[in-house]
Each structure stands twice: as structure tokens, then as C-alpha cells.
TIMI-510927 format. One record per residue (C-alpha): residue in three letters; z, x, y. Coordinates in steps of 0.25 Angstrom, whole numbers, padded with zeros to 4 digits, always signed. Example, Ala and Ser with C-alpha at 12.3 -4.5 7.8 and 13.67 -1.06 7.14 Angstrom:
<nodes>
ALA+0031+0049-0018;SER+0029+0055-0004;
</nodes>
This chain:
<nodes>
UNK+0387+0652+0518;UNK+0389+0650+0533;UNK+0374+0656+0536;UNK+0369+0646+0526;UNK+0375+0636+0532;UNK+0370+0639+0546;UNK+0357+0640+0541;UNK+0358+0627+0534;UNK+0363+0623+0549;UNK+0349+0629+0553;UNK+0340+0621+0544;UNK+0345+0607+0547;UNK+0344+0611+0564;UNK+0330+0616+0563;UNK+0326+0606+0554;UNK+0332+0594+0564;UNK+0324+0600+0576;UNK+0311+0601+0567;UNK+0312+0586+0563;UNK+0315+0581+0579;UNK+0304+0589+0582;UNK+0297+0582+0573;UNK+0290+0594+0564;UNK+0297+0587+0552;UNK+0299+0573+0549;UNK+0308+0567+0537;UNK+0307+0578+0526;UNK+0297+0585+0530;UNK+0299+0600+0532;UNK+0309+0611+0526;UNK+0316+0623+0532;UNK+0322+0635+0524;UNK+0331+0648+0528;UNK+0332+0659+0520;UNK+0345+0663+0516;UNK+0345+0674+0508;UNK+0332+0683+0500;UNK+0334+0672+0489;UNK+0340+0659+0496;UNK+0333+0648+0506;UNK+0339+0638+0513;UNK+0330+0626+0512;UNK+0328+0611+0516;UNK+0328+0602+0506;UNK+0316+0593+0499;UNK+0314+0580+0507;UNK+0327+0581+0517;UNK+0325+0575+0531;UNK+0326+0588+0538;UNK+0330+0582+0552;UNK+0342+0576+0543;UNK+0347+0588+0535;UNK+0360+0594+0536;UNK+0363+0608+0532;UNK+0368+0606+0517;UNK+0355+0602+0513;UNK+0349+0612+0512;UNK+0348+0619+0500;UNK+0346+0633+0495;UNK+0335+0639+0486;UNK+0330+0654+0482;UNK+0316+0658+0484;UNK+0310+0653+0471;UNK+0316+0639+0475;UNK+0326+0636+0467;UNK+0338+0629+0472;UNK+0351+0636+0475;UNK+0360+0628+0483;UNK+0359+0613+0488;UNK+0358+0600+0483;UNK+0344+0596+0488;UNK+0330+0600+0483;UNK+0325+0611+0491;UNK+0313+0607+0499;UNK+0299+0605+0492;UNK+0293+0616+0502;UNK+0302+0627+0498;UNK+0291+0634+0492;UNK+0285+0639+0503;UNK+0298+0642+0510;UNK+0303+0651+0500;UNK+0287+0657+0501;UNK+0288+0662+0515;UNK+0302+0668+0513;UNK+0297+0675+0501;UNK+0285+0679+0511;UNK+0294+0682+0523;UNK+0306+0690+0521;UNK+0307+0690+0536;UNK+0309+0675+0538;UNK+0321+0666+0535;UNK+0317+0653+0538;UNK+0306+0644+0535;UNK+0302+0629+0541;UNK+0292+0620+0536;UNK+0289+0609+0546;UNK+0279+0598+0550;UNK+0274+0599+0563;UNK+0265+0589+0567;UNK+0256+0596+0576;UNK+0254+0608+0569;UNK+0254+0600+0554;UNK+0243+0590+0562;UNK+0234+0603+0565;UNK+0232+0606+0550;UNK+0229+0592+0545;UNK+0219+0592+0557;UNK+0213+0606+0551;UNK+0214+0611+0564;UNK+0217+0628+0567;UNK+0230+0631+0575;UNK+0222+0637+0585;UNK+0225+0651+0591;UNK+0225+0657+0606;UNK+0230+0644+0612;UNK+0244+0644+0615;UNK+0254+0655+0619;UNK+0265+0651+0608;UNK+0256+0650+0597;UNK+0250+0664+0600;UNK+0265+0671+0601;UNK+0273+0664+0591;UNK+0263+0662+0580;UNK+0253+0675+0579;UNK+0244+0675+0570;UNK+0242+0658+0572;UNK+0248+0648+0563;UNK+0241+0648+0550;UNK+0239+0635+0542;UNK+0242+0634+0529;UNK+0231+0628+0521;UNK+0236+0614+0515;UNK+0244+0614+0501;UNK+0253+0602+0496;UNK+0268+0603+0502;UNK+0278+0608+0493;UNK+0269+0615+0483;UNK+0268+0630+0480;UNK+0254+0633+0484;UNK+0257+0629+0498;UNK+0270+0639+0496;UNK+0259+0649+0493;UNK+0250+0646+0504;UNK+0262+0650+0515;UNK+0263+0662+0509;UNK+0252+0670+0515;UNK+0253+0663+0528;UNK+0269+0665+0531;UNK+0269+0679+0528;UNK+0261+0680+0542;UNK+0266+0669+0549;UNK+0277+0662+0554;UNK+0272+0649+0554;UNK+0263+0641+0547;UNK+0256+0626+0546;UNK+0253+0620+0533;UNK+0241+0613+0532;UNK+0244+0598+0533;UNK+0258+0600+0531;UNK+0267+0608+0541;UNK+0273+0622+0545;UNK+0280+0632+0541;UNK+0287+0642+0549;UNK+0296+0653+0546;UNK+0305+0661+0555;UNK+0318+0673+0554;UNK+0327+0657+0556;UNK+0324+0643+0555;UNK+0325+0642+0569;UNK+0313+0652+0570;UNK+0305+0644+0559;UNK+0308+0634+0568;UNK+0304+0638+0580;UNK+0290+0643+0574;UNK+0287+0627+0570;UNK+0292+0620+0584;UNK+0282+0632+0589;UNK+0271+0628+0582;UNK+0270+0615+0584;UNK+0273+0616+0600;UNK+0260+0622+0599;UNK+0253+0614+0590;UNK+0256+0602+0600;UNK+0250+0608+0611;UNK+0237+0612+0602;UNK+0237+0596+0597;UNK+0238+0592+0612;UNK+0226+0603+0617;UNK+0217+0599+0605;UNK+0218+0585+0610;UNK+0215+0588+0624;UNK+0204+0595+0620;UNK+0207+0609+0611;UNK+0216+0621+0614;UNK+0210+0635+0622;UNK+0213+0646+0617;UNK+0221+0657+0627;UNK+0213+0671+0634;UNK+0212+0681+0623;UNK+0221+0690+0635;UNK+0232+0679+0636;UNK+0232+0679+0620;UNK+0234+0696+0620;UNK+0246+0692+0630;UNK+0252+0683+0620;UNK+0253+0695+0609;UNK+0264+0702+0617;UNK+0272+0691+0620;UNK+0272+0687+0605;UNK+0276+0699+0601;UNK+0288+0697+0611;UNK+0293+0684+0606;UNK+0290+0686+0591;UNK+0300+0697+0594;UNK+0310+0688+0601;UNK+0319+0683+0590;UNK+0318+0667+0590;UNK+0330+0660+0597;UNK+0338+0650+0590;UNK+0342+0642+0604;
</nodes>
């Protein structure tokens, strides 16, 4: 009960830096831990989440039915409970709506690679998109499903990201990441397009990946 509660804790913190931040505005989002093999820790359907306190969240198993809490469980759980079926190896999932990286897709634009440093070491393989499907509905659960089991991180088509990481704050990180690096891509298409890095400077950025990757992500 105490780790629940900590968790709980978590949710409302991460959730609080994401909407100051401005990656979700009212409503918008939903975070999730996973408790146990069978139970998730998730925000509720249409709560303010830079409002949110920590017994508002509620609790289901991974077929989505509701286990404990007063509130419906939020209307993108379906794809939560996906990537932790996909990735026994994650306990936390975030779906927010960066700006930037949101304003990329609805511009049909690629996320280019070979550009900058962080993108390169944090996010191998690129960040894929996620072709468009209508929010809250099962086929876009199914679209994540062949997408998260190789990556972290992810932009849905005209819609948002979602991240996944061993904590919330790791999820979390992963999205504040992203759309630092989106910025500077917006900025350098406007001043004329981005150039990608030396193929030697890129072979550089392998080992230092494979050092932070490593590197447990540090909560402070």
C-alpha cells in the first residue's frame, strides 16, 4: 500500500511538470505505472492532470476492467495496457502532446536523422510515427504494438507521444527529450533546413550511446 501510494505520489508530480511544460493542456494526456503482472495504475478519463491528486487515480487489470477507484479509467488505456503486454521490461507508460513534435506529423514531415547528438544517442533506431487512427479506439492500440516492441518512444500521427520507460520519471524524461529536439528542428527548418552530422562524428555517437543507455536515468 505504501508503494502504491508513492507511486500515486509519482503520477500527480510528473503529470504537473508535463502540463507547466506545456506538453498537455486541460485533459489532455494519461500516465500509468504498472503495479503488479496484472494491475496498472492509471489516470483517469478527462481529469485536469496539472490538477490531480494522488487518489484519483484508479486501478485496472490488463484486460481494462476497473479494480479499484472511483473514476473511469482514462479512454487511452487501451494502448497502455498494449505496450506492457509488449514489454515486460517497462513499468511505466506516458502519453502526452508535444507541440512540436505533434506539429511535425500534421505537417507530414520525417523526423530527420543524423542531425543532432541527442536524437542520435538517446533515441536509436529514430523516432517512428505512428500512422494516424482515431484517439481512444483499439485499432490505434493495435498500431503501437509493432512500434513499442523496438522503441521507447513514439509520435502518433496528428495526435501526440507516447513514451515508455523502467519509471515514470524515465517515460518522462524520454518526452521532455524529444520535444527539446523537436524545437531546435522547427527553428533550423525555419532558418533554412537542418544538415546532417559527418558519417565519422555519427560512428563517435554509437559508443557514447551505448554508455548512457547504460546509465541508469537519475530521478534528481
Amino acid at each position: 500500500m505504501l508503494l502504491e501510494w508513492k507511486y500515486r505520489k509519482d503520477i500527480v508530480e510528473i503529470a504537473k511538470r508535463l502540463y507547466q511544460a506545456g506538453y498537455i493542456r486541460g485533459a489532455d494526456g494519461n500516465l500509468s505505472i504498472r503495479l503488479s503482472d496484472e494491475k496498472i495504475l492509471i489516470t483517469p478519463s478527462r481529469a485536469a492532470k496539472g490538477f490531480m491528486q494522488p487518489e484519483d487515480m484508479v486501478i485496472v487489470n490488463l484486460e481494462g476492467q476497473l479494480l479499484k477507484g472511483n473514476l473511469r479509467p482514462s479512454a487511452e488505456t487501451a494502448f497502455h495496457l498494449t505496450a506492457y503486454k509488449e514489454r515486460p521490461d517497462i513499468s511505466s507508460v506516458i502519453h502526452a502532446h508535444p507541440p512540436m513534435a505533434v506539429a511535425f506529423t500534421v505537417a507530414q514531415m520525417d523526423i530527420p536523422l543524423g542531425v543532432l547528438p541527442e536524437l542520435e544517442v538517446l533515441f536509436p533506431g529514430g523516432v517512428p510515427v505512428v500512422p494516424y487512427e482515431t484517439p481512444g479506439t483499439q485499432a490505434l492500440a493495435e498500431k503501437i504494438s509493432p512500434v513499442i516492441r523496438e522503441h521507447d518512444i513514439a509520435v502518433f500521427a496528428n495526435h501526440g507521444t507516447i513514451a515508455v520507460g523502467e519509471d515514470v520519471f524515465d517515460a518522462w524524461m524520454k518526452t521532455e527529450h524529444l520535444e527539446a529536439c523537436m524545437e531546435i528542428l522547427f527553428l533550423a527548418e525555419s532558418l533554412g533546413g537542418s544538415h546532417k552530422l559527418p558519417k565519422e562524428k555519427l560512428v563517435e555517437l554509437e559508443e557514447i550511446r551505448r554508455r548512457v543507455l547504460e546509465a541508469k536515468t537519475r530521478r534528481r
